[in-house]
C-alpha angles and dihedrals in degrees: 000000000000105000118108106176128051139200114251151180114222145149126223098191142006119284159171105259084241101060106096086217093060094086121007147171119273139164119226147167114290101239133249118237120241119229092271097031128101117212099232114195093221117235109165133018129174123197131238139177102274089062091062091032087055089036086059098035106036108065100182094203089244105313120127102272108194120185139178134132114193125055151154131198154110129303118235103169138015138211114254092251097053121137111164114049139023136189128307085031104138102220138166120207132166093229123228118274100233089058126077108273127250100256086117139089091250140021154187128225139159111262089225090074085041133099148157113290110235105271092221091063134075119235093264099049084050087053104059081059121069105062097051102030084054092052098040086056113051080032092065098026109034102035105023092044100224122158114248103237096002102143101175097065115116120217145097114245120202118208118187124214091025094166090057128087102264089046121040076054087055098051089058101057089044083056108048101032106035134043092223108123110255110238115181134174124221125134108189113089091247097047086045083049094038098046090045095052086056104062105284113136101193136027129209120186114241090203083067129060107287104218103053090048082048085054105046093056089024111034086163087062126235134298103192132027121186102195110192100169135024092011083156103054092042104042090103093057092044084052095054096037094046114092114230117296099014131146136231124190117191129199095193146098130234135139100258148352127212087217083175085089082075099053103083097055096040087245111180116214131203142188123223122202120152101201092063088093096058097025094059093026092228122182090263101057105119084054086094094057079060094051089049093053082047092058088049095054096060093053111050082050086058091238087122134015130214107271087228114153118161127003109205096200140247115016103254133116105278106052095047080052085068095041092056093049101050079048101048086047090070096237107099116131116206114326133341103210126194111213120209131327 
């Protein structure tokens, strides 16, 4: 490749959405690939919390800033030390945190967090993928402790935000590899639509009490809760509605937490972040490029679909301007993807 600049998306400082200044248009270097990194042309991206909530709490005194994790393309070069792809190999990641992000035309990422896009997706539709598959799954099988394709295990499971990325992902997999009933809350006609759509079986309203409404559709109470929003605000109900000795994993962020609601009941609770495993480098790491394969898998089977929604167009400033502020309304229903430089 001959190539040695790139188009790009960063911030120099942080800003109001609305401020044209908050993400803009840059040229860099195209990047050089470590030993174990593979050099992706991006060709899809899609947009997620953690992109608005860095934006707003990690000035970068002025430097270029780019963020973005989720992806899909196409790789161009490889690290001297990679095994598992070459180029022309068409892949989606989430990236690692502590790396520049992929709002760029090209990019670099460690082949361990990497796998094979379904091949039954674009680029955009795999985009829209990586972040919250990766954190559905090790959400549902690694905290929650459920069996992947245990089909004999009793319970009622309640995902909030069902409607949202994370979990109308998460609904699916509930859906298509456990035997839990699948409780989600919405309350807007299309995220009722949406969530449902997407493998919840009931819906319970979060502008109305929570535990009547779990009752009603789970009168055995509930075994497993995956609370992506207002974890905080809701830990009491989840408390009253969870049978002994189940288990909640949350995904949000909030101040504190009165964790003594659990006691009672013996109630485990777990954190999910996906980016633990790169951020911290652990021994597992490239457990979430299996994962990934999994996902795709299951795709390209037809047992789950891309939670795509909306594609705003070209990658450039302006457009993941308006990605960030229908994010960062709080309205967003699956995933807002960005198509091609």
């Amino acid at each position: 490749m001959n190539k040695t600049t790139m188009r790009a998306v960063g911030y120099r400082a942080s800003l109001p959405v609305d401020d044209p200044e908050s993400l803009v248009d840059v040229e860099l270097p195209v990047p050089e690939p470590g030993p174990h990194d593979l050099l992706v042309k991006v060709e899809a991206v899609a947009v997620n919390p953690v992109d608005y909530k860095i934006r707003q709490s990690n000035d970068p005194g002025g430097e270029i800033k780019v963020l973005g994790w989720d992806a899909a393309g196409t790789v161009v070069a490889v690290g001297e030390k990679v095994e598992m792809f070459e180029a022309g190999d068409e892949v989606y990641y989430a990236g690692a945190l502590d790396r520049a992000g992929a709002n760029s035309e090209y990019h670099t990422v460690d082949e361990r967090i990497v796998a094979r896009k379904p091949a039954t997706l674009s680029f955009t539709e795999a985009a829209a993928l990586p972040l919250t598959s990766l954190t559905a799954w090790e959400g549902l099988f690694e905290h929650l402790g459920l069996e992947n394709g245990g089909l004999n295990q009793d319970g009622a499971l309640l995902i909030t935000a069902a409607a949202g990325g994370v979990g109308s992902i998460t609904a699916q997999l509930a859906r298509a590899l456990t035997s839990l009933t699948v409780i989600g809350t919405a309350s807007r006609p299309e995220t009722v639509e949406f969530a449902t759509r997407m493998g919840v079986r009931h819906i319970v309203d979060h502008r109305e009490p929570l535990v009547p409404q779990i009752a009603e559709v789970a009168p055995d109470g509930l075994t497993h809760v995956f609370s992506t929003a207002h974890t905080d605000g809701n830990l009491g109900a989840y408390a009253e509605a969870l049978r002994p000795f189940g288990r909640i994993v949350a995904i949000d962020d909030f101040d504190s937490l009165p964790i003594g609601v659990l006691k009672a009941k013996s109630i485990s609770y777990h954190w999910e972040f996906m980016f633990t495993r790169s951020l911290f480098q652990t021994a597992d790491q490239d457990r979430q490029r299996h994962i990934l394969t999994q996902i795709a898998r299951l795709v390209d089977a037809g047992i789950i679909t891309t939670t795509a929604v909306k594609d705003l167009g070209r990658i450039d400033a302006t457009n993941l301007r308006e990605a960030h502020r229908v994010m960062e309304s709080g309205t967003a229903i699956g995933k807002i993807t960005l198509t091609g430089f």
